[in-house]
N, C-alpha and C positions, 0 to 999 in steps of 0.2 A: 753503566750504560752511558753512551756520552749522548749530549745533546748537542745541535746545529745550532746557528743561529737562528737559523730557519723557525726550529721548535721553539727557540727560547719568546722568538716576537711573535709567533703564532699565542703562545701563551697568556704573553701581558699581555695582547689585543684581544683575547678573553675576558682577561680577567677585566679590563677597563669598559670591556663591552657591558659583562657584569654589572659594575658598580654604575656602566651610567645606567642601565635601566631601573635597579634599585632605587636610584637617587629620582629618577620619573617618575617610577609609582609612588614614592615619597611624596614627592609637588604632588601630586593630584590628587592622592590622598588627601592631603591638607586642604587644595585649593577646593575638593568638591562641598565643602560643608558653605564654603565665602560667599558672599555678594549677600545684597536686600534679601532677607526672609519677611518681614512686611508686603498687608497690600500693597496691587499694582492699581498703576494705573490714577483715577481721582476716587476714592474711596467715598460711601455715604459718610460714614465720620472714622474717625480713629479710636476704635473699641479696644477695653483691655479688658483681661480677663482678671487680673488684681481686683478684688475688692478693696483695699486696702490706696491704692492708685486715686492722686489729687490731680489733674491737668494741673499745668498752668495758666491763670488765665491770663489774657490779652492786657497786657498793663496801656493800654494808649486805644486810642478812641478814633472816629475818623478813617480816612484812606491813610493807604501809604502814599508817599508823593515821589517814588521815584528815589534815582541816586542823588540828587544835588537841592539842599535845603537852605534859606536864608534864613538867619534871625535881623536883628532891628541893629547888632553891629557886625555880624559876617556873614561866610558862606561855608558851609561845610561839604562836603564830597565823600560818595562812600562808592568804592570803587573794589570789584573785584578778579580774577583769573579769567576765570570763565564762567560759561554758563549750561556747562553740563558739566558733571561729577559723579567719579565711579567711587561705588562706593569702600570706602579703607582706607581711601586716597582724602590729601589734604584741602579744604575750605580755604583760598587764603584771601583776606580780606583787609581794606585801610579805610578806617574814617579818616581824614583828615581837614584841618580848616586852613580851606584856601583860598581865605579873604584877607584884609590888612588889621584888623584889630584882633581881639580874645575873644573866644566864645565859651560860655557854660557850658558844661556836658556832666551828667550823674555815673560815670565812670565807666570800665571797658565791660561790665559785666549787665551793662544796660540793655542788653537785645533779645530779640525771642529768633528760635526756628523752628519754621513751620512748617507743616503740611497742607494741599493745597485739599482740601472736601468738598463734596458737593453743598454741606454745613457750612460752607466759611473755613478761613485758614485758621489752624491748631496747631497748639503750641504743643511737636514730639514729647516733651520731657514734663514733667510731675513728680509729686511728691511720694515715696513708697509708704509713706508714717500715716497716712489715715485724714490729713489736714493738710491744709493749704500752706504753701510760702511762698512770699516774697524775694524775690533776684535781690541781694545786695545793690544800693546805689547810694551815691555821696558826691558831691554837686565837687566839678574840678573845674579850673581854668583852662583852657585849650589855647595856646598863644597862636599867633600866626603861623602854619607850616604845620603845628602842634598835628600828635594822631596817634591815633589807637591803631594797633595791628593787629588779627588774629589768625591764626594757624590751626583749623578744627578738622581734627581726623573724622572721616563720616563715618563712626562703627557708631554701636549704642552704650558701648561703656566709656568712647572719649568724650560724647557728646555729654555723657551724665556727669562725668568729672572736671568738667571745663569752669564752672564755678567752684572756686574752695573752700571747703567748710560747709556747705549746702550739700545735703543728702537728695541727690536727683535721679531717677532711673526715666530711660528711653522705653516709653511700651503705648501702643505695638511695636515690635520691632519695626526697624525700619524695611521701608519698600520702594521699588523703583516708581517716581512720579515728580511731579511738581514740587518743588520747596521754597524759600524762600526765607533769607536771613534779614531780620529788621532792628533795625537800631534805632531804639524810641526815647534817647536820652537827651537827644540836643534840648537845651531847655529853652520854652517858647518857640518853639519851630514843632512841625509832623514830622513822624516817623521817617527816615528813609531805608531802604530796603531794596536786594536785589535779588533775582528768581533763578534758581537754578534747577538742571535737572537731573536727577539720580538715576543711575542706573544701574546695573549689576558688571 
């Protein structure tokens, strides 16, 4: 039987028609489980259902004072993308000190992120082991220009593995609302911190 041309591209345009719809219902398969499964909105607190689930607590005392903090010889700046975030997508953020001399800082692993409660902000992430921990910190020099960078994917297993060596999990999971990432290490200075908002 011979074929035309005609047939032969009637065919692949089938057959491509095919594979692209396969490949759709693929995406949306995958895409319908995504985005915040946490409360919406400003939740009364952030409840887990882990017995076993330590929060973290508030290491720093006080307000936050914003993005830009002095000590007694610099200025530091904490400066980020934006201020809405979908969630899956990257956090990306700079301490840096930009003043003319060196400032202390307790290292990149100094900060909390939070949720905004009708309680007060709370710190997503805790301990799964039943007891409380401590964030790593260790007092650095920060020269002039000096800075910390971070790049924090918003799911709940990037945000648990973002410190190394500390066993952390995200629960509740996360939800579209108010957040806000703080950085409480400058030493002798308040916290600075910026508010972002989550969405799906």
């Amino acid at each position: 039987m011979e074929r035309t041309r005609r047939d032969l591209l009637a065919r692949a345009g089938a057959t491509l028609t095919a594979a692209g719809s396969v490949g759709v219902v693929g995406c949306l398969d995958f895409a319908a489980g995504d985005g915040p499964q946490g409360p919406e909105g400003t939740p009364e607190t952030l409840a887990c259902e882990d017995d076993e689930f330590v929060r973290l607590a508030q290491p720093f005392e006080g307000d936050v004072e914003g993005t830009l903090v002095e000590t007694d010889e610099t200025t530091f700046e904490l400066s980020s993308e934006g201020n809405s975030e979908t969630y899956g997508q990257s956090l990306r953020l700079v301490l840096r000190n930009t003043g003319d001399e060196p400032g202390t800082a307790l290292g990149r692993h100094a900060y909390s992120i939070q949720r905004e409660t009708a309680s007060g902000w709370l710190d997503v992430r805790g301990s799964p082991a039943g007891e409380s921990v401590d964030l790593p910190r260790s007092e650095e020099t920060l020269d002039s220009s000096g800075a910390y960078s971070w790049s924090i994917d918003l799911d709940e297993a990037s945000i648990s593995s973002a410190v190394p060596d500390l066993d952390l999990t995200v629960c509740p999971p996360l939800g579209p609302g108010t957040h806000r990432f703080v950085y409480w290490g400058i030493v002798d200075a308040p916290p600075l911190g910026t508010q972002f908002e989550l969405i799906g």
